[in-house]
N, C-alpha and C positions, 0 to 999 in steps of 0.2 A: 661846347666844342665848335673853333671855326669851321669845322673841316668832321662831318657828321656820315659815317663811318670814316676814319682817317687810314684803313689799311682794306686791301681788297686785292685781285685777282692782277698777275700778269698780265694773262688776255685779255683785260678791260671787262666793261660792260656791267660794272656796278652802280647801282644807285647811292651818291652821294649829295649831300646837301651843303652847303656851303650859307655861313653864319656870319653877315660884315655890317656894313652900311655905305651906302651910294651907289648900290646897283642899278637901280634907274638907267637904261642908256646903256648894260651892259654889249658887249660887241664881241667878247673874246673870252673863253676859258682856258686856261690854260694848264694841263699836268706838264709841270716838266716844259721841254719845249713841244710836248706835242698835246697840240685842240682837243679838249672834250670831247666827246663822240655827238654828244649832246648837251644845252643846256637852256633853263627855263628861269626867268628871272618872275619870281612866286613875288616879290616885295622888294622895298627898297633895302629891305637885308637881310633875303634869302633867294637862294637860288638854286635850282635842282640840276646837278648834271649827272651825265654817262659817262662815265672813267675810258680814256681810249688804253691800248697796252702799254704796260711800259714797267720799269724795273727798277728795284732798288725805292727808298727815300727822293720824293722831287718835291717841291715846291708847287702849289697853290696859286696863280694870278689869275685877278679878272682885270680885263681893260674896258675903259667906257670912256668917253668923251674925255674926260675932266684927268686919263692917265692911267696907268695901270700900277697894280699892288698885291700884293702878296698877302694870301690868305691863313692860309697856314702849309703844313706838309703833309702829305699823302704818303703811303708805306704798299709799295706793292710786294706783293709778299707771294714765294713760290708756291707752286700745287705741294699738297700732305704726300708723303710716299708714308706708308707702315706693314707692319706684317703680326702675324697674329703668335700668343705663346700664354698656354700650350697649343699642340696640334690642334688645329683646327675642324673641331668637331666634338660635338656632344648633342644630349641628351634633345627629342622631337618637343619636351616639354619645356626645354630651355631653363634660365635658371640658374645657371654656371656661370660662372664667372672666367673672364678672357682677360687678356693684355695684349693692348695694341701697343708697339714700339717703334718709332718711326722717327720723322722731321715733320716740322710745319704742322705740330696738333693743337698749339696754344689757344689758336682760334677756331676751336674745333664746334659747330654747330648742332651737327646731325651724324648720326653712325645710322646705317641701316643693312639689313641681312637680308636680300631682295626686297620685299615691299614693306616691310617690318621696320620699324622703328627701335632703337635700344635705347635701354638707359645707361646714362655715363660720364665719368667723372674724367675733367682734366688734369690731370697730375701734372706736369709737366709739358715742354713746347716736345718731349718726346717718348709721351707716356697717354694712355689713356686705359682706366681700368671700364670695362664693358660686360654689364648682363646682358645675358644673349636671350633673347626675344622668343616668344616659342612658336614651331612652328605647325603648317596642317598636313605635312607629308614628309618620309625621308628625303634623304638627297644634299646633292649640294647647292648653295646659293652664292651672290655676288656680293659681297661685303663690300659698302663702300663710304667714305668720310670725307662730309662736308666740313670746308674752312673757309675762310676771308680767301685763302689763297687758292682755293677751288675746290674741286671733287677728285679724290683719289680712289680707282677700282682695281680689278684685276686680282685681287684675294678671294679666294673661293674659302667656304664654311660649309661643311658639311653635318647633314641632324642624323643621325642615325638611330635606326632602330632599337628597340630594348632586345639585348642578347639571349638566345633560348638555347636549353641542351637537351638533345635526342636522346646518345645515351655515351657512357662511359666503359671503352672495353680496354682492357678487360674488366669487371667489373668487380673485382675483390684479388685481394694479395695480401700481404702479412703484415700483421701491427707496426714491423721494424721499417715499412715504408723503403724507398729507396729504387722503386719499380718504376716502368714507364708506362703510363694509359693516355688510350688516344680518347680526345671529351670531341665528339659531333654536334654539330645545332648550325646556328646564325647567329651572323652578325655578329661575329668574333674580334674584328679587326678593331682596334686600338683597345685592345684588352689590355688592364692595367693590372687584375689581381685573378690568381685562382689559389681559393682556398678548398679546405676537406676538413669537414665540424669547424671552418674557423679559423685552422691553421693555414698557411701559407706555403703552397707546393714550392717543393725542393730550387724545382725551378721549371720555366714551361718556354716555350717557343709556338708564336701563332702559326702555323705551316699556311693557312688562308682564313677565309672569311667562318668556314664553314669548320675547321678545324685545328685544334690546339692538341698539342702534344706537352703532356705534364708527369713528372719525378714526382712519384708520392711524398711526404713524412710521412714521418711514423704516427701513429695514430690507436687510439681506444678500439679491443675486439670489440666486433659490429657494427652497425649500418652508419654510413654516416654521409651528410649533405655534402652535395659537391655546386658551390656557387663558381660565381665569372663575374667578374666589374668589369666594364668597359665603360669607354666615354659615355656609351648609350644608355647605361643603366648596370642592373644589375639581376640576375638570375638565378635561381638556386633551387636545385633538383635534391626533393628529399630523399634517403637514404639510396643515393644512388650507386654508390660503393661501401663493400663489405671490407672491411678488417679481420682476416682471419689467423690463428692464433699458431701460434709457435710449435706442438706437438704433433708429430707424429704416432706415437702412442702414448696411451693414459687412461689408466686402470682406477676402477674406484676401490676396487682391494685389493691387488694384487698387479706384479709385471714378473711373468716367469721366465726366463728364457734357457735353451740348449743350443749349440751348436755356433755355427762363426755367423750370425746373423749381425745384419749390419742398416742400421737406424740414422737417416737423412734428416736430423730435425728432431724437436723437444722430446724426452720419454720422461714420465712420470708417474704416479701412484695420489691419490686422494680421494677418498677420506680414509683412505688402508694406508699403510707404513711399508708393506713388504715389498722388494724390488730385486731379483737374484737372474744369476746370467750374464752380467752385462762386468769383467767381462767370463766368458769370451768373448760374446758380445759387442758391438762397438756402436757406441753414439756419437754419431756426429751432428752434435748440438750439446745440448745440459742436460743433466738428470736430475729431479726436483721431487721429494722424495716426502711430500704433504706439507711441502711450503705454502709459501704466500700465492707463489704464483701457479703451483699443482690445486691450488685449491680453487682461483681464481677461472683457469680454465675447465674444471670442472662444473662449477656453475656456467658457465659458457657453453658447454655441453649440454647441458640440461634445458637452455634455455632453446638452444638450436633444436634441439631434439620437440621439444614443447612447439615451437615454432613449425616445423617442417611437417609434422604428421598433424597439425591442424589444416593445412591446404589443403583445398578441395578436389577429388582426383577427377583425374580428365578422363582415367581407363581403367579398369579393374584387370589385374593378371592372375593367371593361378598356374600351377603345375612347375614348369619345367621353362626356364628363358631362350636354352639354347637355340641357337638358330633362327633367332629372332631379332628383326633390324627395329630399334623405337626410334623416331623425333621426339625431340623436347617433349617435357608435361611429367605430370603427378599420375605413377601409377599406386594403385593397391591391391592388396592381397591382404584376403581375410583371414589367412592361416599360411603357412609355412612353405617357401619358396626354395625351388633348386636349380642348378645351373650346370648341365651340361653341354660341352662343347663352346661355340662363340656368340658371344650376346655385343651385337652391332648397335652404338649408339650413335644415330647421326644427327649433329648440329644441323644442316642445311645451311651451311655458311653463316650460322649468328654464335658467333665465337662467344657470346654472351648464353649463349642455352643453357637451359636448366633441368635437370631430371630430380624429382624426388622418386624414391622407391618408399612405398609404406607398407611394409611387413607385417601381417601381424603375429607370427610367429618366429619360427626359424629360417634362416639362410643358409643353403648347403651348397658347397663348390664340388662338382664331380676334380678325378684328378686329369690335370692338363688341362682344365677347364681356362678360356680365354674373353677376355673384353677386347671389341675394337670400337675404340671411337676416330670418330670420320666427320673432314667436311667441318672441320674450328672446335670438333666438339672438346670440355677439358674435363681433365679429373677433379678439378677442384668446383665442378661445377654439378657433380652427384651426387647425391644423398644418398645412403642405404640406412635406412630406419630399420631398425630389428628388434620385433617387440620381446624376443626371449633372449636365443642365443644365436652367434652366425658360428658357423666352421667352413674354414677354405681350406681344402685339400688338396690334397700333395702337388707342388708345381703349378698350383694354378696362378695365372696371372691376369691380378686385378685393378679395377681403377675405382676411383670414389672414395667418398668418408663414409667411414664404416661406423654407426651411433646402435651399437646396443645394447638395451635395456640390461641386461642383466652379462652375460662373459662372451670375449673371442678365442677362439681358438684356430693360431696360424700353423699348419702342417709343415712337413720339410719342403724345402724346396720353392714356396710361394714367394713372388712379389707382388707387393702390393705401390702403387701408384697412387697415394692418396693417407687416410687414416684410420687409426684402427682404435678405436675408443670404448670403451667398454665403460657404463654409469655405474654398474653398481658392482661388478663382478672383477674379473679379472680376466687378463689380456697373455695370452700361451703362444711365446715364437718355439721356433726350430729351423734353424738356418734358413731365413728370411733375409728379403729387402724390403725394407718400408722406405719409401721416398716422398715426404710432404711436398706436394707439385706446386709449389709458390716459395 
């Protein structure tokens, strides 16, 4: 090639070598009509010059003694402009893959992401597909691309950190999904996916870095993983929300009822058949009557129950609750619990707290007996394990999932705030509210 690189920068200042015979005596370079910046006659037919600025396709002369002649043509070619797609930003380990879309990338030399080197394919004078380099800290860097026609900066790349989640509150809600939990951690922002066991939240909204608000689906009773994809990576907190199950009550022999009691949520019966009351009774929800799915939450039951009274307890209780303020934790009793007057359950503001109660006998509610939870504490966040039988008396009002081993018996006049689940025995209202808190 006369004319060795034949395209280069506006601004000048290229090394080009020029390919003839009879340089000898040369006197004059010429781009276009304006002087080389420099040039070195290497032999009688090469000569090394500096490109001065200048634009567009010009013409090549050198003059020397004997006349001047046209070498070949030079191509000054504008600075690259491009922009990056997608969002600019991913993974500290790099690895991803980028599009740069631009002008002036044909003669694309160099792509780098501050001092980092990438590799990269020219597609096109306005295309380049780019692995992004990995980096030794988050942050953003200066993307920049070498061409004949110069160096284009001013795009910023950002590596972000791999995304972490603190916790999920609230932390459990009903199979049928459809609720909104707020997911805490880092490094949120350009979050692409939030799933639950896998599935895909309804829908989510990043509110900041630190925090996403996510629309359950519907989902399998019990525990299930709550991951995050963002550009940075990906996350995933095992069983960090519960799926909890559709019944308010559910009897494993029996569901008796008297009076205009009135049911917020699933009642049913399994592995017993009998179900009377209802109405007068009224369920608002389905009655399920040792179906697929009375039988289904039944094991579910068993399994929570098996679950809950294996926890290690933080406190041992006995006698009488009333008048008693607890935070969160696993209590137990080796025999037979009763509950006069107000039994104060306070979260401490982690709307997430937990009480297991582990009984190992009976549960007895004096009448007008009262729960107050305080301070985020919820009802779907109690246990009462009852290793025989419970009875809540007249008017008392309660909160918690009520799991006992063998019968409940609800007096007139109680509400209950929570469930009333009986494994092996049977479940006794009298003008009752049961309201499943989810």
């Amino acid at each position: 090639m006369p004319v060795s690189p034949n395209q280069g920068s506006t601004g000048g200042g290229d090394a080009v070598t020029l390919t003839g015979s009879h340089f000898t005596g040369t006197t004059a370079v010429r781009y276009g009509s304006r002087q080389a910046t420099s040039f070195t006659v290497v032999s009688d037919t090469t000569t090394d010059t500096i490109t001065p600025s200048g634009h567009g396709a010009v013409p090549v002369s050198v003059t020397t003694a004997g006349g001047t002649g046209i070498v070949g043509t030079f191509y000054y070619l504008p600075p690259p402009s491009f922009g990056i797609n997608p969002p600019p930003a991913g993974p500290l380990g790099g690895g991803n893959t980028v599009i740069f879309t631009g002008l002036g990338l044909y003669t694309t030399s160099e792509v780098r992401f501050g001092t980092q080197a990438a590799v990269f394919t020219v597609d096109s004078d306005g295309r380049l597909t780019v692995t992004v380099p990995a980096a030794a800290a988050a942050g953003p860097v200066q993307v920049t691309v070498t061409t004949r026609g110069g160096t284009a900066s001013g795009v910023t790349y950002t590596y972000l950190d791999s995304p972490s989640i603190t916790a999920v509150t609230l932390d459990s809600g009903p199979v049928d999904g459809g609720n909104l939990v707020v997911i805490t951690g880092t490094a949120f922002s350009y979050t692409t996916s939030v799933t639950f066991d896998g599935t895909p939240a309804l829908s989510f909204r990043v509110a900041s870095d630190t925090e996403i608000d996510a629309v359950l689906p519907a989902g399998e009773l019990g525990p299930a993983d709550v991951s995050i994809t963002t550009l940075g990576g990906t996350t995933t907190a095992a069983d960090a929300y519960t799926y909890l199950g559709r019944f308010a009550v559910l009897g494993g022999a029996s569901v008796t009822n008297s009076g205009l009691s009135s049911v917020t949520g699933d009642l049913g019966v399994s592995p017993g058949v009998s179900i009377t009351g209802f109405p007068p009774g009224q369920v608002y929800g389905s009655i399920h009557n040792s179906d697929a799915a009375a039988a289904a939450a039944h094991a579910d039951m068993i399994t929570t129950y098996n679950d809950a009274v294996g926890q290690i307890p933080d406190a041992s209780i006995t006698g009488d609750l009333g008048g008693l303020t607890l935070p969160p934790g696993v209590y137990s009793a080796a025999s037979s619990i009763g509950l006069t007057g107000t039994l104060t359950l306070d979260a401490q503001g982690n709307r997430n707290a937990d009480w297991i109660f582990q009984i190992g006998s009976t549960l007895t509610t004096a009448t007008a007996s009262h729960m107050l939870l305080i301070n985020g504490a919820t009802a779907r966040n109690v246990i009462w394990l009852i290793g025989s039988s419970a009875t809540l008396g007249t008017d008392t009002d309660f909160a918690g999932r009520v799991l006992a081993q063998t019968s409940i018996t609800v007096n007139a006049g109680v509400t209950v705030n929570g469930q009333v689940l009986a494994i092996d025995g049977s479940v006794t209202l009298d003008t009752n509210r049961i309201t499943r808190p989810w």
